[in-house]
C-alpha positions in Angstrom: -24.6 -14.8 10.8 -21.7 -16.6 11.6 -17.8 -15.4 12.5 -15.5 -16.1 9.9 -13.1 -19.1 10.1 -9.4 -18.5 10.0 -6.9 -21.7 9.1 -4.1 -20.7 11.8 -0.6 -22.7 10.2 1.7 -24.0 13.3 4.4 -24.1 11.0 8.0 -25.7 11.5 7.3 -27.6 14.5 10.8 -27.0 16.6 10.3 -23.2 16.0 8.0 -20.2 17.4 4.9 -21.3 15.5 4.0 -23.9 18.5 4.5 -21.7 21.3 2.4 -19.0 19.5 -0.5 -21.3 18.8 -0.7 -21.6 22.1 -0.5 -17.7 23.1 -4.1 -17.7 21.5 -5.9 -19.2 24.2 -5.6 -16.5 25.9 -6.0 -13.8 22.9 -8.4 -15.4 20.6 -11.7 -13.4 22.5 -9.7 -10.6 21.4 -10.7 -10.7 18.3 -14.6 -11.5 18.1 -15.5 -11.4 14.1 -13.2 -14.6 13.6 -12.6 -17.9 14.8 -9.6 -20.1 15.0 -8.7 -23.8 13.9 -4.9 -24.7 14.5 -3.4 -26.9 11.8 -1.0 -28.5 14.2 -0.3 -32.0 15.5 -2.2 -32.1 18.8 0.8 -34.3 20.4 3.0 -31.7 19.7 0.9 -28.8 21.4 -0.1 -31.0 24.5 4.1 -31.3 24.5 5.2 -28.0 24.4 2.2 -26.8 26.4 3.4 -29.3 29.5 7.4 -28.0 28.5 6.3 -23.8 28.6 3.7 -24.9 31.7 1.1 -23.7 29.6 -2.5 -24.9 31.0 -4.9 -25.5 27.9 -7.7 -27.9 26.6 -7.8 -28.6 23.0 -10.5 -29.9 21.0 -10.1 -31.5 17.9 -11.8 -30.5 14.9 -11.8 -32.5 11.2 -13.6 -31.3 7.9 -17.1 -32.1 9.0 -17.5 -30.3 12.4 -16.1 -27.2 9.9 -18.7 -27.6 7.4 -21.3 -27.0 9.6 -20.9 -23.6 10.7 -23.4 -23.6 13.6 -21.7 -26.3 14.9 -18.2 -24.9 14.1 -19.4 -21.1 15.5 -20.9 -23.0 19.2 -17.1 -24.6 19.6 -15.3 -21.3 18.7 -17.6 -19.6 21.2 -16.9 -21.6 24.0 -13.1 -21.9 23.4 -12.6 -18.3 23.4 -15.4 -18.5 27.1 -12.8 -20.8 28.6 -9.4 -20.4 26.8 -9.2 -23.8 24.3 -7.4 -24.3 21.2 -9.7 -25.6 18.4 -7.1 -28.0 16.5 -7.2 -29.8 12.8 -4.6 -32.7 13.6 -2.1 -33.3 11.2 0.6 -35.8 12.2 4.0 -35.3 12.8 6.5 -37.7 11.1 8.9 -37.5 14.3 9.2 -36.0 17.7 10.3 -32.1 18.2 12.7 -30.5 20.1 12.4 -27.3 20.7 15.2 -25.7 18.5 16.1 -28.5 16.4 15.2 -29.0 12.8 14.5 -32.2 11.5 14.3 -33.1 7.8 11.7 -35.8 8.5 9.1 -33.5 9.4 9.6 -31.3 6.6 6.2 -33.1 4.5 4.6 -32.3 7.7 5.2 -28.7 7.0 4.6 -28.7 3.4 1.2 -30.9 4.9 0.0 -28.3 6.6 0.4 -25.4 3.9 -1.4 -28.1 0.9 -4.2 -28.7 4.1 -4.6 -25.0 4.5 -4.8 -24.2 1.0 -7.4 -27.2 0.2 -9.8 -26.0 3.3 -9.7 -22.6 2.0 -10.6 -23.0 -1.8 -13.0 -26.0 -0.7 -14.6 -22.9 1.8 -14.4 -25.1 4.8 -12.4 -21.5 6.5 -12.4 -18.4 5.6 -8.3 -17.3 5.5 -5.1 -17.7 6.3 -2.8 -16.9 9.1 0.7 -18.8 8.5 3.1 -18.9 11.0 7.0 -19.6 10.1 8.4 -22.5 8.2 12.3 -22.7 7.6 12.9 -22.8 3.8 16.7 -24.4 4.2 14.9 -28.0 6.0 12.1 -27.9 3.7 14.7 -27.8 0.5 17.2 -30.2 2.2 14.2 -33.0 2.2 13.0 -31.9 -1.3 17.0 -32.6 -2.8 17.5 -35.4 -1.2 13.6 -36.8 -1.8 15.0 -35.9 -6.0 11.9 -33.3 -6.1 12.0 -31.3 -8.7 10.5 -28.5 -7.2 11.7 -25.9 -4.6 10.3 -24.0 -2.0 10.8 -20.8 -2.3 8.3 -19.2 0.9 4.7 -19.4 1.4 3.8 -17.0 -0.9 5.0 -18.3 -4.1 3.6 -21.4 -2.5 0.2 -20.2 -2.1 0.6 -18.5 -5.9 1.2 -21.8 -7.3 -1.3 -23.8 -5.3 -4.1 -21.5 -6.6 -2.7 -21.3 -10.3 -2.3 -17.4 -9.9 -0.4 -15.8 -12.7 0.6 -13.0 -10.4 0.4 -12.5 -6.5 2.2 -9.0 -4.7 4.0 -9.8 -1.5 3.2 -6.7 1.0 4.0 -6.0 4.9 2.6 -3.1 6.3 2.6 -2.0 9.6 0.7 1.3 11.0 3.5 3.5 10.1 3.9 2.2 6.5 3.5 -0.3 4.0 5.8 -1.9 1.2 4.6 -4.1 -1.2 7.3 -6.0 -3.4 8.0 -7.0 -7.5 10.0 -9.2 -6.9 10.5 -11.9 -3.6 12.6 -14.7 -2.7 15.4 -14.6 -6.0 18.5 -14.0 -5.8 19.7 -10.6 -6.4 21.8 -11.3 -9.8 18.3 -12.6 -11.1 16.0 -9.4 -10.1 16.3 -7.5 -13.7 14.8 -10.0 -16.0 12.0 -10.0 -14.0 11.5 -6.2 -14.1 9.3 -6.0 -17.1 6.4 -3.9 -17.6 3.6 -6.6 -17.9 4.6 -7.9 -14.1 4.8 -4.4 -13.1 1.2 -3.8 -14.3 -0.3 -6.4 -13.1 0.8 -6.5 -9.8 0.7 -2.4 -9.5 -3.2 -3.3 -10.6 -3.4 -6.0 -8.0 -2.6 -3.2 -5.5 -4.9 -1.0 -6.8 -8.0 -3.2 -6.7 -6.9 -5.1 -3.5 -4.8 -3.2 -0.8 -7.9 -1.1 0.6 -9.8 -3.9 1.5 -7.0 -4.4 4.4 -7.3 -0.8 5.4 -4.3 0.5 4.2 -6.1 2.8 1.3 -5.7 6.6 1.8 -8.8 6.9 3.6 -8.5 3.6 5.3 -10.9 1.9 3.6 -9.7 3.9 0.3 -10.8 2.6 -3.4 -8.0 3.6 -4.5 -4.7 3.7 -2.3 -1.5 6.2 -3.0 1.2 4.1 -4.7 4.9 5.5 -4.8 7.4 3.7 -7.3 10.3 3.0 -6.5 13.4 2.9 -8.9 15.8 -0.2 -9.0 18.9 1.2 -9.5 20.6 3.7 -7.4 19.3 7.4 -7.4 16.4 5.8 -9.7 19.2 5.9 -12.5 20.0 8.9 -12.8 18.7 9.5 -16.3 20.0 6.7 -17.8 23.9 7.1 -16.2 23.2 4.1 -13.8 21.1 1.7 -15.2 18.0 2.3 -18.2 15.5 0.3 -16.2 13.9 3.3 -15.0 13.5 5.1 -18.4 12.7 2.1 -20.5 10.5 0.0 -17.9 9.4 1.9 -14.9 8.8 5.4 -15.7 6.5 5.0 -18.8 4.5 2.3 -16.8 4.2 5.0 -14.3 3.1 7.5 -16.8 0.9 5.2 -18.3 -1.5 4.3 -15.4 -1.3 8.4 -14.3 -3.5 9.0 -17.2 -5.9 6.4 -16.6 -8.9 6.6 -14.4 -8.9 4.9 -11.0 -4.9 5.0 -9.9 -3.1 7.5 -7.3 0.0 6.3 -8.4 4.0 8.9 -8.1 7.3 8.0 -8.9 10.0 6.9 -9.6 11.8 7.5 -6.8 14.9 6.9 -5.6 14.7 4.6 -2.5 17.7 6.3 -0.8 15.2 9.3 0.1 12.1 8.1 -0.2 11.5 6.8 3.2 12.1 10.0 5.1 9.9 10.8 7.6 8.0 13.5 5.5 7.2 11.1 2.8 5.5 8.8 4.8 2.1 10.2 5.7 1.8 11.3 1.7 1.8 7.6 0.7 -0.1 4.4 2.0 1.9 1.8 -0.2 5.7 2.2 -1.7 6.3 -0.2 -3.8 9.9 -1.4 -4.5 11.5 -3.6 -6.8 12.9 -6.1 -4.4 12.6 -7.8 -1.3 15.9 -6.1 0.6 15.1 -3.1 -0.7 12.0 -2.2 1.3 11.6 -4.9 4.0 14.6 -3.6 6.5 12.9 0.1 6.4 9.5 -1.6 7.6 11.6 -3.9 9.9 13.1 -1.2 11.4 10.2 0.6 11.8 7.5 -2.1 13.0 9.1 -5.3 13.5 6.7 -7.0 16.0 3.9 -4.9 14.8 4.2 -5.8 10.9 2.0 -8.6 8.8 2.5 -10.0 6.0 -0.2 -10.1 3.5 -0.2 -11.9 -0.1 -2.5 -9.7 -2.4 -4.1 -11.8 -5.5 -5.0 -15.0 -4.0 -8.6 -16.4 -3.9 -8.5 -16.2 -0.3 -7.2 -13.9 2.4 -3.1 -14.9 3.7 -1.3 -12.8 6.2 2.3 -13.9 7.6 3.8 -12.8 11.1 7.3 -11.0 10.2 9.8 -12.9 11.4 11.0 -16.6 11.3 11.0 -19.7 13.2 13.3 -18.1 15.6 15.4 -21.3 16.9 17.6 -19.9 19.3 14.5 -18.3 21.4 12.5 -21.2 21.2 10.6 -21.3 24.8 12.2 -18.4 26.3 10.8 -15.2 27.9 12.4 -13.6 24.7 9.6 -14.6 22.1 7.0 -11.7 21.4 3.5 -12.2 19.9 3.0 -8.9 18.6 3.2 -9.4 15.2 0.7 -12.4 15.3 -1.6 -10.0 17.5 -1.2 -7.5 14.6 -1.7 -9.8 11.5 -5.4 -11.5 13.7 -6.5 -7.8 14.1 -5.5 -6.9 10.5 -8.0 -10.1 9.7 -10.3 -9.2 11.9 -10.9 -5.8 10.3 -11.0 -7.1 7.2 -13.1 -10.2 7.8 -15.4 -8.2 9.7 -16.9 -6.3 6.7 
């Protein structure tokens, strides 16, 4: 039997993503139920390899040496042996500087994620690990290229590559894990999309999804302990601050306690329900949106947190932070959270 294959995305070329590509020649044995394919333009790595004296070989890779596994499997082995990167070359539209955006390499981004995305549901790899892009380039290029679209991160990108009608956003780290209803909208817009068909489905997304990652209660748990959060202060307060609660969230709640199959409390109010006693009793809080639970994870785990997209055909995780310009090639980038998400994979791919 073969390791599975994990799509690693380089991301925005002037950031992190490069520098933590290369980190992996020297971690990938780490993690011996997976093997790694870098979707990266080989110019670029050779570049910042030479600029971070970094010594590495890399061996290109296209769709066919990926379709034949033994093939695929007897290159992986030997690159994690003798410290190689396994790369699928995508080309860069102009050279990178470390630090420095450039809207001309934004389809090169977008490139990479439509690459990833079409190996994965064409089962040339097995999932996703997505390093980070910079949203404010990417949307630049797409105004001024007239697009019609946005980009709003990689998981609403993922979402609409694979035609989901719902897809949860969660981070967890050891100590805890948030999962989100809403993501990247702007505040104002949060409350129309509180509704209790979203709700469901993604609570049942959850449900069905979140042990597989080992984050159940039992750590490989059928069914994992959900806490609901409230979106308005003190969940409301009956009605005195906002009626989400009593009209939307509560009866959902209610509903799924009577059915068969959930481990689901709430609704709580998020002022107190990250205290330290709390935490051990749940393996999932789920919040209504995205600044309401990630600084309590960030504070808690940043460097040690993934991101994982529950709901697509195919395994994603996400390191938790950005491209991190200002850091680029300095002795002040960490890797722990890209350790973390590969050993989160790992586990998961493994069974």
């Amino acid at each position: 039997m073969f390791n599975r294959r994990v799509a690693v995305c380089a991301g925005e070329p002037a950031g992190v993503g490069v520098e933590l590509c290369l980190c992996l020649s020297t971690h990938q044995q780490k993690f011996p139920q997976i093997d790694l394919v870098i979707l990266c333009d080989i110019a670029l790595l050779e570049q910042r390899a030479e600029e971070l004296g970094v010594s590495v070989t890399i061996i290109p890779v296209d769709q066919q040496v990926l379709s034949n596994k033994e093939h695929f499997s007897a290159l992986a082995e030997e690159a994690k042996a003798q410290g190689n990167l396994l790369v699928y070359p995508l080309p860069l539209a102009k050279p990178s500087v470390m630090g420095k955006l450039e809207e001309e390499n934004a389809p090169y981004v977008l490139d990479i994620l439509s690459t990833a995305h079409r190996l994965c549901v064409d089962h040339l790899v097995d999932a996703l690990l997505t390093l980070p892009v910079h949203k404010g380039i990417i949307n630049r290029y797409l105004k001024n290229a007239s697009a019609q679209e946005h980009f709003s991160g990689h998981t609403e990108f993922f979402q609409k590559a694979s035609h989901c009608d719902e897809v949860v956003m969660v981070l967890a780290c050891e100590k805890i894990c948030v999962a989100l209803a809403t993501t990247h909208i702007p505040l104002a817009q949060v409350t129309q999309h509180i509704t209790a068909n979203s709700l469901e489905k993604k609570l049942t997304i959850i449900n069905k999804q979140l042990g597989r990652y080992g984050f159940g209660s039992d750590k490989s748990g059928e069914f994992p302990r959900v806490a609901v959060l409230g979106l308005n202060p003190h969940a409301g307060e009956g009605g005195y601050i906002g009626e989400e609660e009593q009209q939307i969230i509560q009866p959902l709640v209610n509903k799924l306690q009577q059915q068969e199959g959930w481990v689901i409390s709430g609704v709580f109010s998020a002022d107190t329900a990250f205290i330290a006693e709390n935490l051990p009793k749940f393996d999932c809080f789920f919040g209504m949106y995205h600044d309401q639970v990630l600084p309590i994870i960030k504070h808690l785990g940043f460097h040690k947190t993934t991101n994982i997209t529950l709901g697509l055909p195919y395994p994603r995780v996400s390191v938790d932070h950005g491209t991190a310009l200002d850091i680029v090639g300095t002795d002040k980038v960490n890797n722990g959270s890209l350790l973390y998400s590969l050993q989160v994979l790992n586990r998961l791919l493994s069974e």
